[in-house]
SEDOFI-877001 format. One record per residue (C-alpha): residue number from 0; residue in three letters; x, y, z. Coordinates in pm, 1 decimal. Example, Ala and Ser with C-alpha at 12.3 -4.5 7.8 and 13.67 -1.06 7.14 Angstrom:
<martors>
MARTOR   nr  rest        px        py        pz
MARTOR    0   Ala    1230.0    -450.0     780.0
MARTOR    1   Ser    1367.0    -106.0     714.0
</martors>
This chain:
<martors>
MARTOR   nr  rest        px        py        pz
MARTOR    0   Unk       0.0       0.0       0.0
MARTOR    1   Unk     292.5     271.3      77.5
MARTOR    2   Unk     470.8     178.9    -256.6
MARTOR    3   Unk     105.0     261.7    -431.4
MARTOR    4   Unk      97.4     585.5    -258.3
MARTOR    5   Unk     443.1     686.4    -305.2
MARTOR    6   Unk     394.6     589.3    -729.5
MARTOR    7   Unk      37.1     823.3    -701.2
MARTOR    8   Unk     241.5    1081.8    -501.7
MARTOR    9   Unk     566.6    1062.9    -756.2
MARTOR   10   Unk     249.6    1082.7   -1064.7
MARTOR   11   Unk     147.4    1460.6    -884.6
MARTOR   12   Unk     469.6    1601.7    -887.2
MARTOR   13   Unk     442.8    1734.6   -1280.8
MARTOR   14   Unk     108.2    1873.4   -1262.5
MARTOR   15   Unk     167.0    2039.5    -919.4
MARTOR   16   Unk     537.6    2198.1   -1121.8
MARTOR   17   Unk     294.4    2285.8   -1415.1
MARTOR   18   Unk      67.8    2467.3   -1203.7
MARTOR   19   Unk     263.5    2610.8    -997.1
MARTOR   20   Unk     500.9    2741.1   -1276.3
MARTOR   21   Unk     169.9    2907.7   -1438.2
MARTOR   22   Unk      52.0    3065.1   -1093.1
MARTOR   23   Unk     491.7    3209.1   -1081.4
MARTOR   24   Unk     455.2    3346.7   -1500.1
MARTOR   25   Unk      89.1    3463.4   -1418.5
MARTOR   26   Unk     241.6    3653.0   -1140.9
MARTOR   27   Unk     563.7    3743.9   -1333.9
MARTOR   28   Unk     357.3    3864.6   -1628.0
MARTOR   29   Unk     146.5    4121.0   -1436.0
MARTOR   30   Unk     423.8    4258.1   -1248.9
MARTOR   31   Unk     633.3    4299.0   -1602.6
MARTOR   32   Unk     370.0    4486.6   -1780.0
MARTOR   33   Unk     304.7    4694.9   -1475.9
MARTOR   34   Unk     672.0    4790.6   -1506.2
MARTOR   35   Unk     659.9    4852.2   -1892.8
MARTOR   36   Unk     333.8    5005.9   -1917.9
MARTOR   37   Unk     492.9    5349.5   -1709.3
MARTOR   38   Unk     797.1    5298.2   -2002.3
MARTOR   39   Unk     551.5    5281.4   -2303.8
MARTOR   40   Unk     175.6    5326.5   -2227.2
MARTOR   41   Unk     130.8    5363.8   -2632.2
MARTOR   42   Unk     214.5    5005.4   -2631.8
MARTOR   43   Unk     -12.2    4931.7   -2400.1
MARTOR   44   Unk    -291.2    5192.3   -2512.0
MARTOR   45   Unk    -204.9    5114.4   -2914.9
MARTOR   46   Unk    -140.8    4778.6   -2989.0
MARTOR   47   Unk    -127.1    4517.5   -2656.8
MARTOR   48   Unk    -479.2    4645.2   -2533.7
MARTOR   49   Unk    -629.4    4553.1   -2942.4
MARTOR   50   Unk    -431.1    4262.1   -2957.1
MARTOR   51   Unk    -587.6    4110.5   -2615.5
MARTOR   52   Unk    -907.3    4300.9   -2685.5
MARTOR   53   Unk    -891.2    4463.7   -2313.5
MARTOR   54   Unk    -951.0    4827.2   -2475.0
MARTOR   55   Unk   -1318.8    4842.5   -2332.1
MARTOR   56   Unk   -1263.9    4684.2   -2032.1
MARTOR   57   Unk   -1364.7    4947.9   -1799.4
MARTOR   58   Unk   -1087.8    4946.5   -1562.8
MARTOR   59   Unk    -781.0    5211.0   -1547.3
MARTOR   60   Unk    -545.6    5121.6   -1808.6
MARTOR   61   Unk    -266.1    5006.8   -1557.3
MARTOR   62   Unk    -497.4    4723.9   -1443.9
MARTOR   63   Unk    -559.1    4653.9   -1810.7
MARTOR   64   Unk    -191.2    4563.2   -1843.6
MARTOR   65   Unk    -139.4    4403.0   -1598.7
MARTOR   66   Unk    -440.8    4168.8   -1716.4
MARTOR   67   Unk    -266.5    4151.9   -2062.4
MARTOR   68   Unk      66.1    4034.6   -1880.5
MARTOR   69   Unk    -135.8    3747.1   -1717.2
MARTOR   70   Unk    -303.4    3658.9   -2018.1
MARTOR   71   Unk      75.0    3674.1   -2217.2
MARTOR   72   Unk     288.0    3464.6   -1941.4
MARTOR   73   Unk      98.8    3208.8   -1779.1
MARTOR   74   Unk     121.2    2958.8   -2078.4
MARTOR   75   Unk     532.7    2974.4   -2025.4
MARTOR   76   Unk     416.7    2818.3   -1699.5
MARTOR   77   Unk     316.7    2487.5   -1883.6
MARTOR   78   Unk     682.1    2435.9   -2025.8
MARTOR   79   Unk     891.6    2586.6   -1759.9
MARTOR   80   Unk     692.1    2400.0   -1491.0
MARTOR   81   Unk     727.8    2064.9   -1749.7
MARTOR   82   Unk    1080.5    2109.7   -1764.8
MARTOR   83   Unk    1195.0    2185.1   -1452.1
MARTOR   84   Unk     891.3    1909.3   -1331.1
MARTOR   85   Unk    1111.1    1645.5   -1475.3
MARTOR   86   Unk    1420.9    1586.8   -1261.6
MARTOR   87   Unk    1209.0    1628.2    -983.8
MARTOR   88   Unk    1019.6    1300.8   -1036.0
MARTOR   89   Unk    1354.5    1125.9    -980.2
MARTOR   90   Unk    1417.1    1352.7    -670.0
MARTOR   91   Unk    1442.9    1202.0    -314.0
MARTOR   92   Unk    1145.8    1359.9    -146.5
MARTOR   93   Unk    1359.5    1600.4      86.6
MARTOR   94   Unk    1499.6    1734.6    -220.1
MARTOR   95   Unk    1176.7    1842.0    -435.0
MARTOR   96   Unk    1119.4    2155.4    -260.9
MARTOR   97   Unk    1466.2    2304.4    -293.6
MARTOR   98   Unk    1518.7    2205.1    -590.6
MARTOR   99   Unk    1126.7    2314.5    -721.8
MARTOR  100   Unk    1320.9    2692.9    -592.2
MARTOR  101   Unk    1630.2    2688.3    -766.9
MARTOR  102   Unk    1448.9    2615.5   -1044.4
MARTOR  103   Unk    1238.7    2898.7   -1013.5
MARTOR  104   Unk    1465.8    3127.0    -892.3
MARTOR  105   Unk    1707.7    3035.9   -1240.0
MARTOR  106   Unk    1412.0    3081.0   -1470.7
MARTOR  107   Unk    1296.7    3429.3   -1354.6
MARTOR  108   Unk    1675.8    3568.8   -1269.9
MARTOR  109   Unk    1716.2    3479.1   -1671.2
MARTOR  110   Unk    1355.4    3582.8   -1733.1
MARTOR  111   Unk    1440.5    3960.0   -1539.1
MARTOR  112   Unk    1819.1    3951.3   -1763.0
MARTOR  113   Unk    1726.7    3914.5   -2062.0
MARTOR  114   Unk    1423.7    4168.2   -2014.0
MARTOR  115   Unk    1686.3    4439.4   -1949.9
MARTOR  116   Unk    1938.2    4317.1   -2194.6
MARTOR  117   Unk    1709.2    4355.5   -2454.5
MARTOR  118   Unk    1599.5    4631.7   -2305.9
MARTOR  119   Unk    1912.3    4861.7   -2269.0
MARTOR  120   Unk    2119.3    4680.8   -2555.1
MARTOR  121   Unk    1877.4    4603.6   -2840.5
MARTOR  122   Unk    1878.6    4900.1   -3066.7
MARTOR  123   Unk    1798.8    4748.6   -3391.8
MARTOR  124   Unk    1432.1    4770.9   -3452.6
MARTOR  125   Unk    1398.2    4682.2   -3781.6
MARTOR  126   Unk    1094.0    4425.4   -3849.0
MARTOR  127   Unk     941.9    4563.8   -3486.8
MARTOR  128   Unk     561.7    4615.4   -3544.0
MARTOR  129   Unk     495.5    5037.6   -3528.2
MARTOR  130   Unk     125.8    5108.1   -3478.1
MARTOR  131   Unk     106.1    5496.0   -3694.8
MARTOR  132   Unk      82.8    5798.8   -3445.5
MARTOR  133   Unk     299.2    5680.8   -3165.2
MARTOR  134   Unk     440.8    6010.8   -3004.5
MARTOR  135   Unk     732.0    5805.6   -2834.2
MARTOR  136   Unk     858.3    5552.2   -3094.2
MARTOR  137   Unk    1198.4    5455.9   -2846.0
MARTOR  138   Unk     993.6    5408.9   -2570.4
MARTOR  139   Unk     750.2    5155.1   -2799.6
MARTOR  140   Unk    1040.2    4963.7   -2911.1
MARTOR  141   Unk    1253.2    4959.2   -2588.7
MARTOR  142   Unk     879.0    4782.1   -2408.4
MARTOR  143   Unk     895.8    4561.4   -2702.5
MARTOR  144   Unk    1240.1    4411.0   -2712.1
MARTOR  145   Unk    1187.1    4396.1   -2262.4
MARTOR  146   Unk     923.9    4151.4   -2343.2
MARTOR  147   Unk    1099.1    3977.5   -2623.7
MARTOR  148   Unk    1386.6    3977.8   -2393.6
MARTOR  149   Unk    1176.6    3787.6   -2086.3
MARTOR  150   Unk    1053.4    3546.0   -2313.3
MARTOR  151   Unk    1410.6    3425.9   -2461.4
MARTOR  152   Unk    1567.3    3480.7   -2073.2
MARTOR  153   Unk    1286.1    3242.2   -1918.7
MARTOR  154   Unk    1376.3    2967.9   -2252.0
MARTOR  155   Unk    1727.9    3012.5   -2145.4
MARTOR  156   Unk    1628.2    3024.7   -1821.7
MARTOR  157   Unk    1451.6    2692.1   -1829.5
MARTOR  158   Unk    1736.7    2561.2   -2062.4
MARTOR  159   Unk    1988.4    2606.2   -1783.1
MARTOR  160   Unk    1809.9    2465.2   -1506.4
MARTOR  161   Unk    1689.0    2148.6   -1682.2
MARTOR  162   Unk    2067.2    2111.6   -1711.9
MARTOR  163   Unk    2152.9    2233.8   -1343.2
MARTOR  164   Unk    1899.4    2071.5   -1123.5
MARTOR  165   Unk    1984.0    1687.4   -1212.4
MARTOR  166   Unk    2365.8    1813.4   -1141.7
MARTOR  167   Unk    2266.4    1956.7    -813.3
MARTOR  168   Unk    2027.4    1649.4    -733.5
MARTOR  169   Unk    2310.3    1409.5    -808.9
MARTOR  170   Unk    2550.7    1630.0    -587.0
MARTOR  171   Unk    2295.3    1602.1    -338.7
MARTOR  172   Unk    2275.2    1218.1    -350.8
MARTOR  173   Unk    2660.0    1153.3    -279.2
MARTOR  174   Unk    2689.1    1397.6       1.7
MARTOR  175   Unk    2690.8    1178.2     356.3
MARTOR  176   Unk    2493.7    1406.2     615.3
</martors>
Protein backbone atom coordinates (compact mmCIF):
# COMPACT_ATOMS: atom_id res chain seq x y z
CA UNK A 1 0.00 0.00 0.00
CA UNK A 2 2.93 2.71 0.78
CA UNK A 3 4.71 1.79 -2.57
CA UNK A 4 1.05 2.62 -4.31
CA UNK A 5 0.97 5.86 -2.58
CA UNK A 6 4.43 6.86 -3.05
CA UNK A 7 3.95 5.89 -7.30
CA UNK A 8 0.37 8.23 -7.01
CA UNK A 9 2.41 10.82 -5.02
CA UNK A 10 5.67 10.63 -7.56
CA UNK A 11 2.50 10.83 -10.65
CA UNK A 12 1.47 14.61 -8.85
CA UNK A 13 4.70 16.02 -8.87
CA UNK A 14 4.43 17.35 -12.81
CA UNK A 15 1.08 18.73 -12.63
CA UNK A 16 1.67 20.40 -9.19
CA UNK A 17 5.38 21.98 -11.22
CA UNK A 18 2.94 22.86 -14.15
CA UNK A 19 0.68 24.67 -12.04
CA UNK A 20 2.64 26.11 -9.97
CA UNK A 21 5.01 27.41 -12.76
CA UNK A 22 1.70 29.08 -14.38
CA UNK A 23 0.52 30.65 -10.93
CA UNK A 24 4.92 32.09 -10.81
CA UNK A 25 4.55 33.47 -15.00
CA UNK A 26 0.89 34.63 -14.19
CA UNK A 27 2.42 36.53 -11.41
CA UNK A 28 5.64 37.44 -13.34
CA UNK A 29 3.57 38.65 -16.28
CA UNK A 30 1.47 41.21 -14.36
CA UNK A 31 4.24 42.58 -12.49
CA UNK A 32 6.33 42.99 -16.03
CA UNK A 33 3.70 44.87 -17.80
CA UNK A 34 3.05 46.95 -14.76
CA UNK A 35 6.72 47.91 -15.06
CA UNK A 36 6.60 48.52 -18.93
CA UNK A 37 3.34 50.06 -19.18
CA UNK A 38 4.93 53.50 -17.09
CA UNK A 39 7.97 52.98 -20.02
CA UNK A 40 5.52 52.81 -23.04
CA UNK A 41 1.76 53.26 -22.27
CA UNK A 42 1.31 53.64 -26.32
CA UNK A 43 2.14 50.05 -26.32
CA UNK A 44 -0.12 49.32 -24.00
CA UNK A 45 -2.91 51.92 -25.12
CA UNK A 46 -2.05 51.14 -29.15
CA UNK A 47 -1.41 47.79 -29.89
CA UNK A 48 -1.27 45.18 -26.57
CA UNK A 49 -4.79 46.45 -25.34
CA UNK A 50 -6.29 45.53 -29.42
CA UNK A 51 -4.31 42.62 -29.57
CA UNK A 52 -5.88 41.10 -26.16
CA UNK A 53 -9.07 43.01 -26.85
CA UNK A 54 -8.91 44.64 -23.14
CA UNK A 55 -9.51 48.27 -24.75
CA UNK A 56 -13.19 48.42 -23.32
CA UNK A 57 -12.64 46.84 -20.32
CA UNK A 58 -13.65 49.48 -17.99
CA UNK A 59 -10.88 49.46 -15.63
CA UNK A 60 -7.81 52.11 -15.47
CA UNK A 61 -5.46 51.22 -18.09
CA UNK A 62 -2.66 50.07 -15.57
CA UNK A 63 -4.97 47.24 -14.44
CA UNK A 64 -5.59 46.54 -18.11
CA UNK A 65 -1.91 45.63 -18.44
CA UNK A 66 -1.39 44.03 -15.99
CA UNK A 67 -4.41 41.69 -17.16
CA UNK A 68 -2.67 41.52 -20.62
CA UNK A 69 0.66 40.35 -18.81
CA UNK A 70 -1.36 37.47 -17.17
CA UNK A 71 -3.03 36.59 -20.18
CA UNK A 72 0.75 36.74 -22.17
CA UNK A 73 2.88 34.65 -19.41
CA UNK A 74 0.99 32.09 -17.79
CA UNK A 75 1.21 29.59 -20.78
CA UNK A 76 5.33 29.74 -20.25
CA UNK A 77 4.17 28.18 -16.99
CA UNK A 78 3.17 24.88 -18.84
CA UNK A 79 6.82 24.36 -20.26
CA UNK A 80 8.92 25.87 -17.60
CA UNK A 81 6.92 24.00 -14.91
CA UNK A 82 7.28 20.65 -17.50
CA UNK A 83 10.81 21.10 -17.65
CA UNK A 84 11.95 21.85 -14.52
CA UNK A 85 8.91 19.09 -13.31
CA UNK A 86 11.11 16.46 -14.75
CA UNK A 87 14.21 15.87 -12.62
CA UNK A 88 12.09 16.28 -9.84
CA UNK A 89 10.20 13.01 -10.36
CA UNK A 90 13.54 11.26 -9.80
CA UNK A 91 14.17 13.53 -6.70
CA UNK A 92 14.43 12.02 -3.14
CA UNK A 93 11.46 13.60 -1.46
CA UNK A 94 13.59 16.00 0.87
CA UNK A 95 15.00 17.35 -2.20
CA UNK A 96 11.77 18.42 -4.35
CA UNK A 97 11.19 21.55 -2.61
CA UNK A 98 14.66 23.04 -2.94
CA UNK A 99 15.19 22.05 -5.91
CA UNK A 100 11.27 23.15 -7.22
CA UNK A 101 13.21 26.93 -5.92
CA UNK A 102 16.30 26.88 -7.67
CA UNK A 103 14.49 26.16 -10.44
CA UNK A 104 12.39 28.99 -10.14
CA UNK A 105 14.66 31.27 -8.92
CA UNK A 106 17.08 30.36 -12.40
CA UNK A 107 14.12 30.81 -14.71
CA UNK A 108 12.97 34.29 -13.55
CA UNK A 109 16.76 35.69 -12.70
CA UNK A 110 17.16 34.79 -16.71
CA UNK A 111 13.55 35.83 -17.33
CA UNK A 112 14.41 39.60 -15.39
CA UNK A 113 18.19 39.51 -17.63
CA UNK A 114 17.27 39.15 -20.62
CA UNK A 115 14.24 41.68 -20.14
CA UNK A 116 16.86 44.39 -19.50
CA UNK A 117 19.38 43.17 -21.95
CA UNK A 118 17.09 43.56 -24.55
CA UNK A 119 15.99 46.32 -23.06
CA UNK A 120 19.12 48.62 -22.69
CA UNK A 121 21.19 46.81 -25.55
CA UNK A 122 18.77 46.04 -28.40
CA UNK A 123 18.79 49.00 -30.67
CA UNK A 124 17.99 47.49 -33.92
CA UNK A 125 14.32 47.71 -34.53
CA UNK A 126 13.98 46.82 -37.82
CA UNK A 127 10.94 44.25 -38.49
CA UNK A 128 9.42 45.64 -34.87
CA UNK A 129 5.62 46.15 -35.44
CA UNK A 130 4.95 50.38 -35.28
CA UNK A 131 1.26 51.08 -34.78
CA UNK A 132 1.06 54.96 -36.95
CA UNK A 133 0.83 57.99 -34.45
CA UNK A 134 2.99 56.81 -31.65
CA UNK A 135 4.41 60.11 -30.04
CA UNK A 136 7.32 58.06 -28.34
CA UNK A 137 8.58 55.52 -30.94
CA UNK A 138 11.98 54.56 -28.46
CA UNK A 139 9.94 54.09 -25.70
CA UNK A 140 7.50 51.55 -28.00
CA UNK A 141 10.40 49.64 -29.11
CA UNK A 142 12.53 49.59 -25.89
CA UNK A 143 8.79 47.82 -24.08
CA UNK A 144 8.96 45.61 -27.03
CA UNK A 145 12.40 44.11 -27.12
CA UNK A 146 11.87 43.96 -22.62
CA UNK A 147 9.24 41.51 -23.43
CA UNK A 148 10.99 39.78 -26.24
CA UNK A 149 13.87 39.78 -23.94
CA UNK A 150 11.77 37.88 -20.86
CA UNK A 151 10.53 35.46 -23.13
CA UNK A 152 14.11 34.26 -24.61
CA UNK A 153 15.67 34.81 -20.73
CA UNK A 154 12.86 32.42 -19.19
CA UNK A 155 13.76 29.68 -22.52
CA UNK A 156 17.28 30.12 -21.45
CA UNK A 157 16.28 30.25 -18.22
CA UNK A 158 14.52 26.92 -18.30
CA UNK A 159 17.37 25.61 -20.62
CA UNK A 160 19.88 26.06 -17.83
CA UNK A 161 18.10 24.65 -15.06
CA UNK A 162 16.89 21.49 -16.82
CA UNK A 163 20.67 21.12 -17.12
CA UNK A 164 21.53 22.34 -13.43
CA UNK A 165 18.99 20.72 -11.23
CA UNK A 166 19.84 16.87 -12.12
CA UNK A 167 23.66 18.13 -11.42
CA UNK A 168 22.66 19.57 -8.13
CA UNK A 169 20.27 16.49 -7.33
CA UNK A 170 23.10 14.09 -8.09
CA UNK A 171 25.51 16.30 -5.87
CA UNK A 172 22.95 16.02 -3.39
CA UNK A 173 22.75 12.18 -3.51
CA UNK A 174 26.60 11.53 -2.79
CA UNK A 175 26.89 13.98 0.02
CA UNK A 176 26.91 11.78 3.56
CA UNK A 177 24.94 14.06 6.15
Amino acid sequence: MHLIKAALARMLILPISVFAACIIAALYGGAHDIVTFHISPEYFTKFKFIQFQVTQMPVPDVVKAIWVGVMASWWMGIFIGFFVGLPLLFARWDQVVGLYRLGSVLVISCAILGAVSFGFFVTDYSGYFLPTDIADRDAFYRVGSIHNGSYFGGAIGTAIAVIVLPVMQRRAKTRRF
